[in-house]
Structure formats: C-alpha cells, structure tokens
C-alpha positions as CSV (number, residue, x, y, z in Angstrom):
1,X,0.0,0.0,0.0
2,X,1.4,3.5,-0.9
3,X,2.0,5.9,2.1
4,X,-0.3,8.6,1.7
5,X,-3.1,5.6,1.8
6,X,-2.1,4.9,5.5
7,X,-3.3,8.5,6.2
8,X,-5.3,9.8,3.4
9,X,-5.9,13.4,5.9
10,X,-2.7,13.9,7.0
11,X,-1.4,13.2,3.5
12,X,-3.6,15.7,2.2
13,X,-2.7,18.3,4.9
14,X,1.6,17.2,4.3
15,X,0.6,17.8,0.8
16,X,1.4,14.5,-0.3
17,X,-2.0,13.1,-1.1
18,X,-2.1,12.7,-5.3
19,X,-5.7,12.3,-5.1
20,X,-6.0,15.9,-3.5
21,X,-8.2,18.5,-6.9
22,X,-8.8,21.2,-3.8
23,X,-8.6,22.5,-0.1
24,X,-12.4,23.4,0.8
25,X,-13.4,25.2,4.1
26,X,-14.3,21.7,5.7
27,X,-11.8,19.4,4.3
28,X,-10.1,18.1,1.1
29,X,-11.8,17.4,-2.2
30,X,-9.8,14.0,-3.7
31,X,-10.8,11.9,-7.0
32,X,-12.0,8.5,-6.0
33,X,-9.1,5.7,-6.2
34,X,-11.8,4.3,-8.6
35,X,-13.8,5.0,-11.4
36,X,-16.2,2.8,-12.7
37,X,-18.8,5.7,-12.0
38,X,-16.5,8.3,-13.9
39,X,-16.2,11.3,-11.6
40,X,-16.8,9.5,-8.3
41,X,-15.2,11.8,-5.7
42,X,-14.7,12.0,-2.0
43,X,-14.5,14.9,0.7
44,X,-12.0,14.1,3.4
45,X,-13.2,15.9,6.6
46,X,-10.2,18.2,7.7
47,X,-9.2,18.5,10.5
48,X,-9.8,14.8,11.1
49,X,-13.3,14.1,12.8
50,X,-14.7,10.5,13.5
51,X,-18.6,11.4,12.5
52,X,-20.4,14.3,11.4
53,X,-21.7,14.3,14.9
54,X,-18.7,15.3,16.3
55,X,-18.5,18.4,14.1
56,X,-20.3,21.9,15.6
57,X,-23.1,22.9,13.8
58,X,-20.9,25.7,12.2
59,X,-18.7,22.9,10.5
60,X,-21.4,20.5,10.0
61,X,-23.0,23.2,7.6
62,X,-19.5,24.1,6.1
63,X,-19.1,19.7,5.3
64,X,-22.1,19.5,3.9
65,X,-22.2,22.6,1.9
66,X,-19.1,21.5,0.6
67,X,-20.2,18.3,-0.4
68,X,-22.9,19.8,-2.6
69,X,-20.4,22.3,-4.0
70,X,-18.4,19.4,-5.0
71,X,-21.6,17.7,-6.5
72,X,-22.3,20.5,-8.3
73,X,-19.2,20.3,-10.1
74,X,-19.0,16.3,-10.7
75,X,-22.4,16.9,-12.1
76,X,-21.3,19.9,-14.7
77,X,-17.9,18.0,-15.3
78,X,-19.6,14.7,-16.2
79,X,-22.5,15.9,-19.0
80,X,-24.7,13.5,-19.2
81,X,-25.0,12.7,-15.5
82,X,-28.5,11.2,-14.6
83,X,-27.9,12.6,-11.0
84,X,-25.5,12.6,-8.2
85,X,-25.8,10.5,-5.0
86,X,-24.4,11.9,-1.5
87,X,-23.4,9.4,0.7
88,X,-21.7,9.5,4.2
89,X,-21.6,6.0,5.9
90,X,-19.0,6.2,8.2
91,X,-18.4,2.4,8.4
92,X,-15.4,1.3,7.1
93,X,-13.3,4.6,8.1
94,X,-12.4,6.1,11.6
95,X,-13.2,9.1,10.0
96,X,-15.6,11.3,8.4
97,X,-15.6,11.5,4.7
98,X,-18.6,12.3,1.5
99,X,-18.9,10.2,-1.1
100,X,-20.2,11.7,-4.2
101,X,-21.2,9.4,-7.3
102,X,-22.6,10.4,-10.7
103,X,-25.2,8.0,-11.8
104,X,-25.7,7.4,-15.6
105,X,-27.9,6.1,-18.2
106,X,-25.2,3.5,-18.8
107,X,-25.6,1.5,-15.3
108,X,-27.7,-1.6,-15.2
109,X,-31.2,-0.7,-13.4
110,X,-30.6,-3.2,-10.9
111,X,-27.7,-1.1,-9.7
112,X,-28.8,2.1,-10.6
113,X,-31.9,1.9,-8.1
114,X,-29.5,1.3,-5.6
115,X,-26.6,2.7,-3.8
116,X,-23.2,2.6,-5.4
117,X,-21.8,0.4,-2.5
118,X,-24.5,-2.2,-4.3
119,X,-22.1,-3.1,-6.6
120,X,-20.1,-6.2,-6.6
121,X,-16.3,-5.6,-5.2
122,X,-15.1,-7.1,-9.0
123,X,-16.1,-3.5,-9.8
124,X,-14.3,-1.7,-7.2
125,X,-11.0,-3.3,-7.5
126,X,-11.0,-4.0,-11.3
127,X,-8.0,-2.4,-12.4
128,X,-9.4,-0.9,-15.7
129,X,-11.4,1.9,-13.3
130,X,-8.1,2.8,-10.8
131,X,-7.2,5.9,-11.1
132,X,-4.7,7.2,-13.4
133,X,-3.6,10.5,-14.8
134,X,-3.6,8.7,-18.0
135,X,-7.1,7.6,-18.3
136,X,-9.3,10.1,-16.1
137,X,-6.6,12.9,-15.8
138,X,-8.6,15.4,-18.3
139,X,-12.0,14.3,-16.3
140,X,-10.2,15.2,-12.8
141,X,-9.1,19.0,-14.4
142,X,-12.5,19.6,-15.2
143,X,-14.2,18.7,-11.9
144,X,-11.7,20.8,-10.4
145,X,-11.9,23.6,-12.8
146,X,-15.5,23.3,-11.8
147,X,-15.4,23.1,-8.4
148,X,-13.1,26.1,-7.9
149,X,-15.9,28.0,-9.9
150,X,-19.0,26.5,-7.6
151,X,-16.3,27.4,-4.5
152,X,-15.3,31.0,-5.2
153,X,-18.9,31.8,-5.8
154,X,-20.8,30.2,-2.9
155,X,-17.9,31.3,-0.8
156,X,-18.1,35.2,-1.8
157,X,-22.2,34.8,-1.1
158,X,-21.7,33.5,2.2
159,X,-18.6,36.1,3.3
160,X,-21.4,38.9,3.1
C-alpha cells in the first residue's frame, strides 16, 4: 500500500496526497481511487473528525455545503449525469468522509436503483477503473476547474 493511503488526511494536509483537486473550508476534495462511476469523488473531513456528529453545527453546515459544492461540479464536469448521490456511511473509516457518485444512463437498473456500495467488489477493484492520470486525468481537471468556480462563488455569497 502506498503511504499517503495509511493516512489519506494527513497526506492531504503534508501535501502528499495525489488524489487531492482542492482544499475546501471543511476538508479536502480527492478523486475516488476508482472510477467505474466516472467522476466519483470524496471529501476528506479536515481536521480529522470521526462522525459528522462530532462536528459543531458551524462545520457540520460548512461539510455539507461543501459536499454539494463538490456535487455540483462532478455533475457539470460529467454531462450526461442522470444525477448525483451523497453518501456519508461512516463504516469502514475512523473518520468522516462524503462520497459523491454520478449516476448514468449507462448503469444496469438493478444497480442504478441502488446505492453505489451495491455493486459487486469485482467492480471496485477491477484495475481498468483505478485511477490514473492517464485515463481520467482530463475528467479530474474539469471537476476541479468546476469546483473552484462552484467554490469562489458560494464562498463570496456567504462572506457577506
């Protein structure tokens, strides 16, 4: 396993996490280590926090504002998205993270009606949909072009 996997927050915050597109108010946006749902992305809660519980209601409205901001902008980077699904399940990670998955035409229905998590590990794993620079490099620039946008403007609102 590489290093910055071992600690995917303090990675980001050392600057060492490649999966880091942006620094947001409550955390770190990162591309998903997978893509079978080109565009899935993640916001790593920062600094580290265990549930969204634990979070005042000051950064509980900053994490989730910040996870639509960054589903606005997997949705405009991904054209045709059907829709995007927010998901924080908090059950395989000591700490608190968004997932955010664009859903397309493309997906089975019996999959589609469901949660991503619904789908069979092969798909997860499969090494055609890791990440790479290569493959989903372009797709990555966009959401982050895109989420920079979504940031600068709902941040400028809420600073008045």
């Amino acid at each position: 396993m590489q290093d910055w996997k071992r600690d995917r927050i303090g990675s980001a915050e050392r600057g060492e996490n490649p999966m880091v597109m942006a620094r947001m108010k409550s955390g770190f946006a990162v591309i998903g280590d997978t893509q079978f749902l080109p565009g899935y992305c993640v916001l790593l809660a920062a600094p580290k926090a265990g549930s969204l519980q634990e979070l005042s209601l000051e950064r509980r409205a900053e994490f989730l504002l910040d996870m639509s901001l960054l589903g606005d902008a997997v949705a405009e980077a991904c054209q045709p998205v059907e829709r995007i699904n927010y998901g924080i399940a908090g059950n395989n990670h000591l700490y608190l993270l968004g997932h955010i998955f664009p859903r397309y035409a493309f997906e089975h229905i019996e999959y589609f009606q469901q949660f991503p998590f619904s789908y069979p590990k092969e798909k997860w794993y499969a090494p055609q949909y890791r990440y790479s620079d290569a493959r989903y490099g372009d797709l990555r620039k966009r959401i982050t072009e895109s989420l920079e946008s979504h940031m600068a403007r709902a941040y400028a609102v809420l600073a008045k």
